[in-house]
C-alpha positions in Angstrom: 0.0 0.0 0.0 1.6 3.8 -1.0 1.9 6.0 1.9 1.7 9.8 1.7 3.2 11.9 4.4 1.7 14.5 5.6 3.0 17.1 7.9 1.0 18.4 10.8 2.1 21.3 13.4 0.9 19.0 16.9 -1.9 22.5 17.4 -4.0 20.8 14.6 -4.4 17.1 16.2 -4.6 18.8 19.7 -7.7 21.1 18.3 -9.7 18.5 16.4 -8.5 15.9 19.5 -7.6 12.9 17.5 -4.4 11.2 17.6 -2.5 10.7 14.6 -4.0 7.7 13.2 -7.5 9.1 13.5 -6.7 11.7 12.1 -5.3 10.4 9.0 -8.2 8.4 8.7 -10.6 11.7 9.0 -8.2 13.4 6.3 -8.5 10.2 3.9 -12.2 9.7 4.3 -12.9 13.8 3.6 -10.6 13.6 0.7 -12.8 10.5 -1.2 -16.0 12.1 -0.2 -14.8 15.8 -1.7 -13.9 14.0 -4.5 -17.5 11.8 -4.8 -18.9 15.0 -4.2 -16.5 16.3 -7.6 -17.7 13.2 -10.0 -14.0 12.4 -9.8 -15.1 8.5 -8.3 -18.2 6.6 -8.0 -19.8 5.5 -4.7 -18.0 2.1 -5.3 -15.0 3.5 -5.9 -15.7 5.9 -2.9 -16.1 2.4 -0.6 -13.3 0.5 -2.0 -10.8 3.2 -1.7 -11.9 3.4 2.3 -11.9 -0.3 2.7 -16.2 0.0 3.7 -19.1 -1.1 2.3 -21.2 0.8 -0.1 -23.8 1.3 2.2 -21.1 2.8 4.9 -20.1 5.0 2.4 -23.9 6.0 2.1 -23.9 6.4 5.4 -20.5 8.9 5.3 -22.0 10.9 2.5 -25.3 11.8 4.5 -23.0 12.5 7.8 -21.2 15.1 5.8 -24.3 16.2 3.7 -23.6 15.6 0.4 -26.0 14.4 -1.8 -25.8 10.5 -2.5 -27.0 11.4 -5.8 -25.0 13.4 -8.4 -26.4 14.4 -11.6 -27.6 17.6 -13.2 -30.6 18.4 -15.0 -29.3 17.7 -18.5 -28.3 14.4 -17.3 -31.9 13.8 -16.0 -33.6 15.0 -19.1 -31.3 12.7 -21.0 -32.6 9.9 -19.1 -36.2 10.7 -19.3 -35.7 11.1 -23.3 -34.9 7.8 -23.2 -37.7 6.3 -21.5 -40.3 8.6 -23.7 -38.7 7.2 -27.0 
């Protein structure tokens, strides 16, 4: 597994009061719902990257109140065209 290092001045864990590993679990699990929340990976993806099930991810998505589903209207009128025709 590839490890990123990321240095933190001691201030930040004491303020949010986790300890490093919890931590670095919070900053993964924000970082693959912002990019969910971007389009840049599916809610699979989203799961597989944090080792949890799909409906765990759910779960992380409505905790952090972002919408589980992400289209636009174009994308929805594309979909209803295609149930008219």
């Amino acid at each position: 597994m590839t490890q990123i290092i990321l240095e933190m001045d001691p201030g930040a864990m004491s303020a949010l009061r986790k300890g490093p590993d919890e931590l670095a679990e919070e900053i993964k699990t924000a970082a693959v719902v912002q990019w969910y929340a971007e389009g840049r990976v599916s809610q699979s993806k989203g799961a597989e990257i944090l080792g949890v099930s799909r409906s765990r991810f759910l779960d992380e998505l409505y905790r952090r109140k972002v919408p589980a589903v992400q289209t636009d209207i174009d994308m929805l009128r594309e979909e209803l065209a295609c149930l008219t025709d």
